[in-house]
PAMARDO-730030 format. One record per residue (C-alpha): y negated, x negated, z negated. Coordinates in steps of 0.25 Angstrom, whole numbers, always signed. Each point is the difference from the previous one (the first is absolute). Example, Ala and Ser with C-alpha at 12.3 -4.5 7.8 and 13.67 -1.06 7.14 Angstrom:
2
REC     yy     xx     zz
REC    +18    -49    -31
REC    -14     -6     +2
//
This chain:
384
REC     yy     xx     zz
REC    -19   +143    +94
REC    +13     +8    -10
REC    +11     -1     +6
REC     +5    +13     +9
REC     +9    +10     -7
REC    +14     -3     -5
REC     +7     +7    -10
REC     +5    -14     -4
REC    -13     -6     +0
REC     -4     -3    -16
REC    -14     +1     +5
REC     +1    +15     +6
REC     -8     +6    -10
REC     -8    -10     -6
REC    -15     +1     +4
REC     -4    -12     +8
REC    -16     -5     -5
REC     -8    -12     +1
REC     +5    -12    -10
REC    -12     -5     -5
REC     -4    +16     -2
REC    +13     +0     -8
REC     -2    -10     -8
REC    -15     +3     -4
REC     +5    +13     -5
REC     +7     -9    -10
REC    -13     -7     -4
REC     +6    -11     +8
REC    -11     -9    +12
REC     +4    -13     +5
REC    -10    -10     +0
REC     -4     -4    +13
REC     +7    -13     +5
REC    -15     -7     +4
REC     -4     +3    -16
REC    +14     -6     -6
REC     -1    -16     -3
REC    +11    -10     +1
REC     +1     +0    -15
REC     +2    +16     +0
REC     +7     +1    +12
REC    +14     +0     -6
REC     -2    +10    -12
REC     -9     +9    +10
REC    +13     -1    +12
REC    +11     +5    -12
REC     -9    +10     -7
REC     -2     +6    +16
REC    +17     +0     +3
REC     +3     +6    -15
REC     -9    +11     +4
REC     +5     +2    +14
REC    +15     +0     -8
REC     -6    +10    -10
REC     +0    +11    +14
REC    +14     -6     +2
REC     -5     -7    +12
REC     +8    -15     -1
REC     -2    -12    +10
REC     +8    -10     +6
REC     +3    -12     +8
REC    -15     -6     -4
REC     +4    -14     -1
REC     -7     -6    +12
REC    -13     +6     -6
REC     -8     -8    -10
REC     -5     +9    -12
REC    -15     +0     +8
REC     +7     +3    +13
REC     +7    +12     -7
REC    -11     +6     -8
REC     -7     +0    +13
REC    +12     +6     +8
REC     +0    +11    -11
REC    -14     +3     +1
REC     +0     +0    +17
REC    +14     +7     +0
REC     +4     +7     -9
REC    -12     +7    -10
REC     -6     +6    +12
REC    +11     +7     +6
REC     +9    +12     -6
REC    +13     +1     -7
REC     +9    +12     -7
REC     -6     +3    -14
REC    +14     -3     -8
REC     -1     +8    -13
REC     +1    -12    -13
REC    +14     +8     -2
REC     +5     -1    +14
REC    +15     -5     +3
REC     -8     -7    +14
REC     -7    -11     +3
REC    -10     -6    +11
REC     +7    -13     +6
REC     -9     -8     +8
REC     +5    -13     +9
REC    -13     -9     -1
REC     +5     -9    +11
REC     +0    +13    +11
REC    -11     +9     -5
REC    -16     -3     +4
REC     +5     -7    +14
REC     +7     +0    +14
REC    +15     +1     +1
REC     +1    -13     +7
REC     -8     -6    -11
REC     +8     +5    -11
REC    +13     -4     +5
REC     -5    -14     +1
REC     -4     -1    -12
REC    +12     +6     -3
REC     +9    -10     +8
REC     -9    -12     -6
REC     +3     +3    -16
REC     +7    +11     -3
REC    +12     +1    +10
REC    +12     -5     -3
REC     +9     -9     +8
REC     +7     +9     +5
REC     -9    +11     +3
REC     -8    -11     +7
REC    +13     -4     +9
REC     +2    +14     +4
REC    -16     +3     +3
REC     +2    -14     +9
REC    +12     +6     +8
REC     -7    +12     +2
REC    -13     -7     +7
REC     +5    -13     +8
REC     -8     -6     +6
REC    -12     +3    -11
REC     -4    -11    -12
REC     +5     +2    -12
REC    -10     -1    -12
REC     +3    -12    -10
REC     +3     +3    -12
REC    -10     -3    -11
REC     +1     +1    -15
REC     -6     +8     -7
REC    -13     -4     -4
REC     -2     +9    -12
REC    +12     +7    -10
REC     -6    +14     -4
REC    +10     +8     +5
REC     +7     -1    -12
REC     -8     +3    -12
REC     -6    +12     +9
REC     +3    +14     -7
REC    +11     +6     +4
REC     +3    +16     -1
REC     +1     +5    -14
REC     +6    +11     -9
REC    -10    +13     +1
REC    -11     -1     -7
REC     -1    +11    -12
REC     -5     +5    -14
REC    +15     -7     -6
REC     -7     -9     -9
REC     +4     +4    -17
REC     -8     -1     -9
REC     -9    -13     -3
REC     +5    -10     -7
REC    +12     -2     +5
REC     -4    -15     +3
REC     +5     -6    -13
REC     +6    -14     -6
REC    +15     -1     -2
REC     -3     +0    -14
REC     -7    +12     -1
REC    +10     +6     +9
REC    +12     -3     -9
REC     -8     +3    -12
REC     -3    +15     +7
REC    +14     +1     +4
REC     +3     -2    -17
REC    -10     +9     -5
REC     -1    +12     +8
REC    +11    +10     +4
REC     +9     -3    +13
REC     -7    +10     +9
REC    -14     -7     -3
REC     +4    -12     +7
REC    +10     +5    +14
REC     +1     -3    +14
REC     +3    +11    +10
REC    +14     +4     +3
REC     +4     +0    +13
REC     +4    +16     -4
REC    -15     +2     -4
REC     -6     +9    +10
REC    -12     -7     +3
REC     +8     -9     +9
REC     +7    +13     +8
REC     +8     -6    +12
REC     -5    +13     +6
REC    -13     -7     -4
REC     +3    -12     +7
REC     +4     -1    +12
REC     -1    -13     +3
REC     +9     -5    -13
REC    -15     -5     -7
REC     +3     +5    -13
REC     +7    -14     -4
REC    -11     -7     +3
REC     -8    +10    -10
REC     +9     -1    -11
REC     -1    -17     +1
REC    -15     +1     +4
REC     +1    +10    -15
REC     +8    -11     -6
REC     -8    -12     +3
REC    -12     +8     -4
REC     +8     +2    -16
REC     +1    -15     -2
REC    -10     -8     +6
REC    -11     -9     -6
REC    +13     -7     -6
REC     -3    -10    -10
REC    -10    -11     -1
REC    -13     -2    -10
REC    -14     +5     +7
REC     -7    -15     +3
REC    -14     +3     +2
REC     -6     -6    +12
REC    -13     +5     +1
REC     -8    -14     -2
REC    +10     -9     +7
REC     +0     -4    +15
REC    +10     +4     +9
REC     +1    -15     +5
REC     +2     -5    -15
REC    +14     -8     -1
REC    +13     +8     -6
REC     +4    -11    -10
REC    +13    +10     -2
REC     +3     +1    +15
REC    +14    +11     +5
REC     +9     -3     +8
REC     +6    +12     +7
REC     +9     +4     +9
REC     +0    +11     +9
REC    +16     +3     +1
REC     +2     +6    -13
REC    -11    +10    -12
REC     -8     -9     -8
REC     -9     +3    -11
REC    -12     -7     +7
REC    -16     +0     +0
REC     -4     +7    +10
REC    -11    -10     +1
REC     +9    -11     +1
REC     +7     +6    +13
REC    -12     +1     +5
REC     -5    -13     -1
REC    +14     -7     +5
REC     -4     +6    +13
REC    -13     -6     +0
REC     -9    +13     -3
REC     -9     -1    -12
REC     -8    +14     -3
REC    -16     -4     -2
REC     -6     +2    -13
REC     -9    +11     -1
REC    -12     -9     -3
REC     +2     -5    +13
REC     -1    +13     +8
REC    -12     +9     +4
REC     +0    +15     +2
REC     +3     -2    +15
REC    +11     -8     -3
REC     +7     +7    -12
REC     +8     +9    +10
REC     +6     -9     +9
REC     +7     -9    -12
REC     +3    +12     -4
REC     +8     +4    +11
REC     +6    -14     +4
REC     +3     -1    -15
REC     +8    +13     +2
REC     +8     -4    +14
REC     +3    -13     -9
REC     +7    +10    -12
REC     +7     +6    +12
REC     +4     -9     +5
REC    +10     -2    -13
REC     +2    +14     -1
REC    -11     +1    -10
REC     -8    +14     +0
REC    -12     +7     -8
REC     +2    +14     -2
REC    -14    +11     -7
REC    -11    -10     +5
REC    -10    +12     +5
REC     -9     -1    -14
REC     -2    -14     +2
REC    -11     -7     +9
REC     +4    -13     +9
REC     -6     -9    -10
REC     +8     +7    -12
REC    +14     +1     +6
REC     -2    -15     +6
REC     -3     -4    -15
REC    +11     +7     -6
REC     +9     -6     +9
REC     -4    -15     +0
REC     -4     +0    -13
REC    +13     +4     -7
REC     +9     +9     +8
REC     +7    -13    +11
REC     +0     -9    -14
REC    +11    +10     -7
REC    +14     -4     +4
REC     +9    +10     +8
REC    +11     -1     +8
REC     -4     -3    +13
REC    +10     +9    +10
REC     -5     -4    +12
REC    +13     -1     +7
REC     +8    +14     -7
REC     +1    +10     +9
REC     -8    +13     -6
REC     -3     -8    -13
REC    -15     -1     -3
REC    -10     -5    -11
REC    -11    +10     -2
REC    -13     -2     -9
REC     -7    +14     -5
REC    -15     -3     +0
REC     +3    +11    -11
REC     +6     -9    -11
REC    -10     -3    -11
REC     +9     +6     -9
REC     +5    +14     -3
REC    -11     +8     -3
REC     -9     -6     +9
REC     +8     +2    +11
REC     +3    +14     -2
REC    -12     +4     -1
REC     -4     -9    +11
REC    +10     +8     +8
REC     -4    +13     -4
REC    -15     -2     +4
REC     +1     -5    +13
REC    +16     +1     +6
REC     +5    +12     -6
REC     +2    +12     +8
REC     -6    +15     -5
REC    +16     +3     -4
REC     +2    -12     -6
REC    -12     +0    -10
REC     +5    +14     -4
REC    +13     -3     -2
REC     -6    -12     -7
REC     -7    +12     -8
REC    +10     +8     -3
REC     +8    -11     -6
REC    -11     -5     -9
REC     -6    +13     -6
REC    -14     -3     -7
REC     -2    -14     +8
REC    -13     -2     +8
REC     +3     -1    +14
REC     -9    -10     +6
REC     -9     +5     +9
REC     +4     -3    +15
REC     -7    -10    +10
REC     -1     -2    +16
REC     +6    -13     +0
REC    -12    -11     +4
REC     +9     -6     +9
REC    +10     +0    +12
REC     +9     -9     +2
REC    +14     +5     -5
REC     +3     +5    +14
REC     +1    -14     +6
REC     +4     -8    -10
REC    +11    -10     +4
REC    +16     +7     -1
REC    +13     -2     -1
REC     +6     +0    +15
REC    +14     +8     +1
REC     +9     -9     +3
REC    +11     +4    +11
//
């Protein structure tokens, strides 16, 4: 049920709806748990809590679930009930406590007391009911809680024009060649990051999410993979360490933490989308993201990224605070990706603008992207 009226209630005036109504509206279903396998399950569980994230509805304390116990929890617990439908651009978020929701109070706190409860918090609960037993304390059994999504900046049409995924090389050969203003970063004057604008102080985050997004892609040869095994041996293994950038393989982080994407060969169509997804959560995890991906099917993005895009070298940022690297599925080169971008992302007053500043050019005729997947796509969390 919405909660009752309070002027300082974020929820106030959002409508309240059925979940799994609002995330159909987004071509979004999640595959019944009984119909998920073992080898799916994992890609399934993150491409469900990346969606969910995408309504800005974020979970935590989950550690005591396995990811089958959690899928199912989801699917019990959540996706039937209602929540408030949060606008892509809301400031709010949907926080929801995994070890109290979906049972009894005396249950929760339990569990509670047995892997979440500190010391402390389990000495004063003990003071406060002598003579009862307190729960031993576990370990947690499972670390998800960590890598879950976390609240992000609002979602919005911010994105420039394509091709701004580009090779240090190309990037200073760019910044030579063309005039000053061709190549900039917003000012913190410019008024597209208004502080009237932003009242909770995200325009930094823009102008570093903007600046990550100017030079990534940075360096590195294009190695193609599409005939190798992802269990073939590195004879040129890296070393990395993760107090400090590096100019590393994205492949190569990934596989230092034992995760191997599957070659394409190796999947079906049932399967394509859940190595996917896991693949995605993977990138996350090193603050690695994909940005214009709606024109291209599972199968093609999942080629794209496995087959050159995490054998490029870039930094790997994973531990900067707002710093970011960002791939645009757009990059194939200037004029592909603009027109890319004209036929599928641009709006009605960007392709007239795009019009007015090339008189006599052939505007491409616009598309309905095929596809839906932008709106959940992993993000970068704003840090505190």
């Amino acid at each position: 049920m919405p909660p009752e009226d309070d002027p300082e209630n974020p929820y106030e005036d959002a409508p309240w709806r059925g979940v799994t109504e609002m995330l159909a509206e987004q071509g979004f279903t999640a595959v019944p748990s009984a119909q998920v396998s073992k080898y799916e399950l994992r890609g399934r569980l993150w491409e469900l809590i990346y969606a969910l994230a995408g309504k800005r509805i974020f979970f935590f304390h989950t550690d005591h679930l396995s990811d089958r116990e959690f899928y199912n929890w989801l699917e019990q617990n959540w996706l039937p009930g209602q929540a408030a439908d949060l606008p892509p651009a809301s400031e709010w978020n949907c926080h929801v406590d995994v070890s109290e929701s979906g049972t009894s109070k005396a249950t929760a706190e339990r569990l509670a007391l047995r892997y979440y409860a500190d010391e402390d918090a389990r000495a004063t609960w003990q003071q406060e009911h002598p003579g009862q037993t307190l729960p031993l304390h576990q370990a947690l059994p499972y670390h998800r809680d960590q890598h879950l999504p976390r609240p992000h900046a609002p979602i919005t049409k911010s994105w420039p024009l394509p091709g701004f995924a580009m090779s240090m090389e190309e990037f200073d050969t760019a910044a030579e060649s063309r005039d000053d203003d061709t190549i900039s970063f917003p000012s913190e004057e410019n008024d597209e990051f208004d502080e009237e604008d932003d009242p909770l102080g995200l325009a930094a985050v823009d102008r570093e999410i903007h600046r990550g997004s100017q030079v990534q892609d940075l360096g590195g040869e294009f190695e193609d993979t599409s005939s190798s095994s992802s269990e073939t041996s590195d004879p040129f293994p890296v070393e990395f360490s993760t107090n400090e950038e590096t100019f590393l393989r994205p492949i190569d982080v990934l596989r230092q933490r034992g995760f191997s994407p599957l070659p394409m060969a190796e999947l079906t169509e049932e399967t394509v989308a859940p190595a996917l997804w896991e693949l995605l959560h993977e990138l996350n995890r090193m603050n690695f993201y994909v940005v214009h991906t709606d024109h291209l099917s599972d199968e093609e993005l999942y080629q794209e990224l496995t087959r050159s895009v995490i054998y490029q070298k870039v930094i790997i940022p994973e531990l900067m605070e707002t710093a970011a690297c960002y791939h645009d599925c757009l990059h194939q080169g200037p004029d592909e990706a603009l027109l890319l971008w004209l036929k599928y992302y641009a709006s009605a007053e960007q392709c007239q603008d795009w019009e007015a500043d090339n008189p006599g050019a052939t505007l491409p005729a616009t598309t309905p992207l095929p596809y839906h997947r932008d709106w959940h796509l992993p993000q970068l969390p704003v840090r505190p």
